[in-house]
C-alpha positions in Angstrom: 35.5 98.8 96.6 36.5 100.3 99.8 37.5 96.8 101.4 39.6 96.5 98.2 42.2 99.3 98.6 41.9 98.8 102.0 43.3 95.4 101.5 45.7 97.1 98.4 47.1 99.8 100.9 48.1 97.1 103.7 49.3 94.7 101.2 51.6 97.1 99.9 52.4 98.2 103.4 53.0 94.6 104.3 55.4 93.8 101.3 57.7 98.1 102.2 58.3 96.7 105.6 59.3 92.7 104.5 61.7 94.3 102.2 63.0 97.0 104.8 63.8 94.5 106.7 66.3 92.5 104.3 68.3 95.8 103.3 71.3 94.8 104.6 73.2 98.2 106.0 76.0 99.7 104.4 79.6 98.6 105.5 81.3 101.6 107.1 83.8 103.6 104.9 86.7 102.2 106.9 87.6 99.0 108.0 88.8 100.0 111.6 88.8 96.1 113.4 89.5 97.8 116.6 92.2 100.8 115.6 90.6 103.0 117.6 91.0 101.1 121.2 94.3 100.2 119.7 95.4 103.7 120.0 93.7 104.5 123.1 96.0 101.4 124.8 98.9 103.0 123.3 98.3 106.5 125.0 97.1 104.5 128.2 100.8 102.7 128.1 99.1 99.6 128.5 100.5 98.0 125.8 103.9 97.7 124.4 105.4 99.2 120.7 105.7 95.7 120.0 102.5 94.5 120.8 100.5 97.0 119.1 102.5 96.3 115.7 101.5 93.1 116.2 97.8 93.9 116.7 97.7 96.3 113.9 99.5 94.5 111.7 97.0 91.8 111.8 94.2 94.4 111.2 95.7 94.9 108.0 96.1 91.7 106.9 92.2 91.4 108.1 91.4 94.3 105.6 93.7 93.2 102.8 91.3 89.7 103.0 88.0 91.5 103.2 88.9 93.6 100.4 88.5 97.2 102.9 90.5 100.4 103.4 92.4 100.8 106.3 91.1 105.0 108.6 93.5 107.6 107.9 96.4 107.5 110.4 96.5 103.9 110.8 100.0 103.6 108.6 101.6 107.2 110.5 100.9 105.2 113.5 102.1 102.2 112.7 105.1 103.9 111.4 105.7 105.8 114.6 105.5 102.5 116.6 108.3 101.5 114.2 110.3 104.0 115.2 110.0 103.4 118.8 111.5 100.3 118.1 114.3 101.3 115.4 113.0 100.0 112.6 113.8 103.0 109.6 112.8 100.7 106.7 109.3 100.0 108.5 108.9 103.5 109.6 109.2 105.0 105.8 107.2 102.4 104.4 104.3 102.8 106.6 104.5 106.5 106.2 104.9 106.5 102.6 101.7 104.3 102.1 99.8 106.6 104.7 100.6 109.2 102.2 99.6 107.3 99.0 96.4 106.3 100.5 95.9 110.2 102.1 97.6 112.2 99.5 96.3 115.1 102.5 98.9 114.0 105.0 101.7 114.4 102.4 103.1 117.3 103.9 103.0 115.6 107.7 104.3 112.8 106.4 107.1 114.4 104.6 107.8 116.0 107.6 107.9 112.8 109.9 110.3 111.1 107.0 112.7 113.9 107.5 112.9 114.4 111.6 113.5 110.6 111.6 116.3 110.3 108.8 118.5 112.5 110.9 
C-alpha cells in the first residue's frame, strides 16, 4: 500500500511539471517591438527625426496586426518627432491618440497641442 501512493505521489508529480511546462507565458501588457532603444537612439542623436518615424511608425503597424497596445508615450513621441520635421497635422494627431489611449497625459498633451499651435 505504501509502493502504491508512492507511485500516486510521483505520478501526480510527473503529470504538475508536464503541464508546467506547456503554460505558455503571458504576453507583456505593451507591445513595445523595440520603442525603448528607439528612444535611446533619439537621445544618442544617432538617428535622424525621419528615421525614427519611420521605425515607429512600423511598430505600430506591427501592433495594429498583432492585435497589441502600443506603451504610454509612444504617440507624444511620435508627435514630437513630427514636429521636428513641420508636420502640425501629424503632430496633433499623434498627441491626440496618446491622450485617448492615456486619458492621464490629457493635461501634457493639451499643453504640447497649444505651445506648438503658436
Amino acid at each position: 500500500m505504501n509502493v502504491t501512493r508512492t507511485a500516486l505521489v510521483l505520478l501526480a508529480l510527473i503529470a504538475a511539471a508536464t503541464l508546467t511546462g506547456c503554460v505558455t507565458p503571458p504576453q507583456p501588457l505593451y507591445y513595445w517591438d523595440g520603442y525603448q532603444q528607439q528612444v535611446y537612439q533619439r537621445f544618442e542623436n544617432t538617428s535622424s527625426a525621419e528615421e525614427q518615424i519611420a521605425a515607429l511608425e512600423e511598430s505600430a503597424q506591427k501592433a495594429r496586426a498583432a492585435d497589441r497596445t502600443l506603451p504610454p508615450g509612444f504617440h507624444a513621441h511620435l508627435g514630437m518627432l513630427y514636429a521636428e520635421i513641420g508636420k502640425p497635422d501629424q503632430v496633433r494627431q499623434q498627441f491626440e491618440t496618446e491622450k485617448a489611449m492615456f486619458p492621464e497625459s490629457a493635461q501634457y498633451m493639451d499643453f504640447l497641442m497649444r505651445k506648438f499651435a503658436k
